[in-house]
N, C-alpha and C positions, 0 to 999 in steps of 0.2 A: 904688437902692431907697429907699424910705420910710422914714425912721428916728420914730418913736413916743416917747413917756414908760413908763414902767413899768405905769401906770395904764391908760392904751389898748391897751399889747400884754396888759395880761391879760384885757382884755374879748375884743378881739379872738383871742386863745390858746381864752378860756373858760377860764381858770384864774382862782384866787385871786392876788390881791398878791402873796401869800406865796409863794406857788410858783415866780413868776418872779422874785423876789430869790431864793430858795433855789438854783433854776440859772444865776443870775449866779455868787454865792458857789461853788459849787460848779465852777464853770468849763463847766456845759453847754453854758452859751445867753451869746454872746458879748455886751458893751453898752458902748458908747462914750461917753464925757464931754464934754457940750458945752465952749462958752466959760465959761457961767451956772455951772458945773459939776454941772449936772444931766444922770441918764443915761439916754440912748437906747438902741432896741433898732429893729436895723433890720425890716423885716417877714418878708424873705427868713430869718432869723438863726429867727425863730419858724417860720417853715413848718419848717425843717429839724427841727428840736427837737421842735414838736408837730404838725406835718401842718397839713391844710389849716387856714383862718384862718375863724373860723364870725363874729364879730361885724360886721366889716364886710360880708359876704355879706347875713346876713339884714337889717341896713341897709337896704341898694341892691335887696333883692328878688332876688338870684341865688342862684345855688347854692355851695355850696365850693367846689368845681372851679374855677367863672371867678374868678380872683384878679387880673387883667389889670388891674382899676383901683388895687391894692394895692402894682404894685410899678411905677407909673411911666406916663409917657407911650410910651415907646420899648417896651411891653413887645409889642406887634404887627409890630415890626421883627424883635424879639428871636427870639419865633416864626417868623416868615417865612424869618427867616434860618438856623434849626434846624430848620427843614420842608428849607429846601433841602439844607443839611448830609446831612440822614438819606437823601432822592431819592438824593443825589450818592454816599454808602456804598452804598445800594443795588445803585445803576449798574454800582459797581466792584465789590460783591461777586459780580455778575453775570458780569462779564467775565472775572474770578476763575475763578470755575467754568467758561467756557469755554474759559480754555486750560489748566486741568486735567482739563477731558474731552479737550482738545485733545491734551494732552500723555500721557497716560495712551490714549488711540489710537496714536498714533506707539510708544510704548514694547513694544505688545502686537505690533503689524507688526515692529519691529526682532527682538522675541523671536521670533517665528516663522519671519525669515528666517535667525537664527542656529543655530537648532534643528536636528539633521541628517536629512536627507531621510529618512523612515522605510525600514526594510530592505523590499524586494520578499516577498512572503510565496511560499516554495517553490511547487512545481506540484504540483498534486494529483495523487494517484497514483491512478492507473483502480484498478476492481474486482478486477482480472485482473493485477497488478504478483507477488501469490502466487502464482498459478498459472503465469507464467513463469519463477519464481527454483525452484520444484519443477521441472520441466521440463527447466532447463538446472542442476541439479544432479542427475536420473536419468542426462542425456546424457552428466554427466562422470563417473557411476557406471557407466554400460555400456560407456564406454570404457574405464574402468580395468579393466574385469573382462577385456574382450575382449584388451585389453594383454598382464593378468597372464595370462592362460588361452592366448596364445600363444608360450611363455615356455617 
């Protein structure tokens, strides 16, 4: 990344001097000691701290957002390679969920073939199941009697 003076990370912050010594001191906003023993602030060290970086933007005529000339030559690799990264989770979060639909299928089969065969549900009994239990207890009514009555 680009390391700056104090004086350009506060243009480029949009802050005062003052404020970017105050988050030095304070330990917000990290800043490294040249040789000269003058200190730097890398540009990365400021996005994190205060967001996008507005002075060099409106410079070059872009927006906030594109910051690509701010932190280096490599920084289109850097993307390229964190585009593929993200594809690449993607990918696998995908696969992910296929073998837990997968596996989550299999689980609901297994539970079904362990489950016990449900019981046969009785035979329905006709209309007429009363009328034959009256029936065959007159017959062992009139046999009793004829029994007793020859007795």
């Amino acid at each position: 990344m680009a390391l700056v003076n104090l004086s350009e990370a506060a243009r480029l912050a949009g802050k005062d001097r003052s404020t970017i010594h105050r988050k030095v001191k304070d330990g917000t906003l990290s800043a490294t000691v040249d040789a000269a023993g003058n200190k730097a602030i890398d540009t990365a060290e400021l996005q994190r701290v205060f967001g996008a970086l507005h002075g060099a933007a409106k410079q070059q005529g872009t927006t906030g957002a594109d910051v690509a000339p701010l932190v280096g030559e490599g920084a289109s690799e850097i993307v390229a390679l964190l585009k593929q990264q993200v594809a690449d989770a993607e990918a696998r979060e995908l696969w992910l969920r296929q073998r837990l639909d997968d596996a989550e299928a299999a689980r609901k089969e297994l539970e079904l073939r362990l489950l016990p065969a449900p019981a046969p549900e009785p035979a329905p009994r006709g209309p007429d199941w009363e009328l034959r239990v009256f029936a065959l207890v007159m017959v062992l009514a009139v046999a009793a009697i004829v029994l007793w009555g020859a007795r």
